[in-house]
C-alpha positions, 0 to 999 in steps of 0.5 A, a space after each residue: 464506519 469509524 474513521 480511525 486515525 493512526 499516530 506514529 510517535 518517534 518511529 525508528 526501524 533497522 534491519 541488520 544493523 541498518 536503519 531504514 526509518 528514523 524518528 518518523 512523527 506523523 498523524 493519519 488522520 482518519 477517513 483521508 488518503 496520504 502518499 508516501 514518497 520517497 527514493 528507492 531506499 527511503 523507507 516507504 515500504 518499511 513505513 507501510 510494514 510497521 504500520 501493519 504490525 509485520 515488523 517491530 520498531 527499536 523505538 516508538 509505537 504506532 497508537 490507534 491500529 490494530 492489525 486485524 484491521 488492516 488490509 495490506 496490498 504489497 508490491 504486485 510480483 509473480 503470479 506465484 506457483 500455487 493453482 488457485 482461482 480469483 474466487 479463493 484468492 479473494 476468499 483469503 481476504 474473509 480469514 480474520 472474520 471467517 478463520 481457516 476452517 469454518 465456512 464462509 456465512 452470507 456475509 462473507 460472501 456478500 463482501 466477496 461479491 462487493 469487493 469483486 464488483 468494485 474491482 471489476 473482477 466479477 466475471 474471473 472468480 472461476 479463473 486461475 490466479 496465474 492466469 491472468 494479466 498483470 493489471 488484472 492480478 493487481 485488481 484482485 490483489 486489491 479486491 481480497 484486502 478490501 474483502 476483509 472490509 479494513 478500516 485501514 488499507 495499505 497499498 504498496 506502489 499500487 498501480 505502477 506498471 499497470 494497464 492504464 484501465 487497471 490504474 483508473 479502477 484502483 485510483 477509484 477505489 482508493 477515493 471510494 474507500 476514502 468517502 467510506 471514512 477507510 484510512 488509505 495509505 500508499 507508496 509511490 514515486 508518481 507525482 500525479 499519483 500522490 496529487 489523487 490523494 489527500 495528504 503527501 508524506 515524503 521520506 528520506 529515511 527520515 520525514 522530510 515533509 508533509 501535508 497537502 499535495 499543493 504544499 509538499 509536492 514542490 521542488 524544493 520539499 521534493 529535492 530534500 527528498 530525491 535529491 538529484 533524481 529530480 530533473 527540472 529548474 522551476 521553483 514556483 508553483 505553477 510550473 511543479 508539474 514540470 518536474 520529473 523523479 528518475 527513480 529505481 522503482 525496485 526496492 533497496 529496503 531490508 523488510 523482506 525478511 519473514 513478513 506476510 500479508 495480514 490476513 494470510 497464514 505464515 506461509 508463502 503468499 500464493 499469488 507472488 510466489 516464494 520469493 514475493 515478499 514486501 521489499 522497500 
């Protein structure tokens, strides 16, 4: 796989009026995993979206992405209203390469059957999607994005309010993907999370900071983002553990507003219901 860097060069998002991001100037370089952090309200998700080409920036580009080739978790919500089992949850995942009406070839399949084995999914193709638990929803969400074998995957919040063996297999994943040469992309407000990954961003509407977890993950880079929400007097390194982010992990962005999951029609997306859509 070609490790495909993304370059964001003087970002700027609003919705309404408002702005959500501003100026934002980073590099993803390819094959790596960067967390984005940041308070409800931050941007994160709104970052996530214009990454994916489902919003378009007032200023800015995005140079190196093409949204074919993104696979895009949004925030795990209800189990939706459709009935639909794993198996056609996961077919979804082959639109870009299969279109909506051709049949699935072997290949398909074959990447269908990798990204159910990957996520230990195996055994629920026949089950309905509503079904199932929680953590086992998020999974197959996962699976279907990995399905359409990205070069790019976006996760939003990806293992928060999971079952502690549905967390273990994603956080698995997204270092496998990464070792594939996948550029991973996620939000989160957990600090170990982001330690999984190689490269931490933190946002306050603006970039606040970036670079290696052991360089950014400290308190004063995280006080420049979080503010008060962050609970814990040590200022060395060897005590950042210590630290504590007491955040709304709901969202406070503007960027629900007419998105879809690349890959999907422009129609609601089944397994998070009609009003499911990418919150920030």
């Amino acid at each position: 796989m070609v490790r495909q860097s993304i370059e964001v060069r003087g970002l700027t998002v609003a919705y309404d009026a408002k702005v959500a991001i501003r100026n934002i100037n980073h590099v993803f370089p390819g094959g790596t995993s960067t967390a984005v952090m940041g308070p409800n309200g931050s941007g994160k998700t709104t970052l996530l979206n214009a990454l994916a080409g489902l919003v378009t920036p007032i200023t800015g580009s995005i140079i190196g992405v093409d949204p074919p080739d993104v696979g895009y978790v949004m925030q795990h919500g209800s189990a939706g209203w459709m009935p639909i089992t794993v198996g056609e949850v996961l077919e979804m995942g082959r639109y870009r390469h299969a279109g909506l009406l051709r049949r699935l070839s072997g290949a398909d399949r074959s990447a269908i059957a990798a990204a159910a084995e990957h996520l230990a999914i195996a055994d629920l193709m026949g089950r309905q999607f509503h079904d199932l638990s929680g953590g086992q929803q998020q999974r197959v969400r996962v699976a279907r994005a990995l399905a359409g074998q990205p070069q790019v995957l976006l996760l939003d919040e990806p293992i928060t309010g999971l079952d502690l063996p549905s967390q273990h297999r994603i956080l698995e994943v997204m270092a496998a993907e990464t070792r594939r040469g996948t550029t991973v992309v996620l939000t989160t407000h957990h600090l170990d999370e982001a330690r999984h990954c190689t490269e931490v961003v933190l946002m306050a509407t603006e970039l606040v900071a970036a670079g290696v977890p052991d360089e950014v993950l400290r308190p004063a880079a995280l006080r420049r983002a979080f503010g008060g929400r962050i609970l814990g007097d040590h200022d060395t390194h060897d005590h950042d553990h210590e630290l504590l982010i007491f955040d709304d992990h709901g969202h406070g962005d503007h960027g629900s507003h007419g998105a879809h999951s690349p890959g999907f029609p422009p129609a609601v997306d089944p397994t998070r219901g009609e009003s499911g859509g990418p919150r920030s």
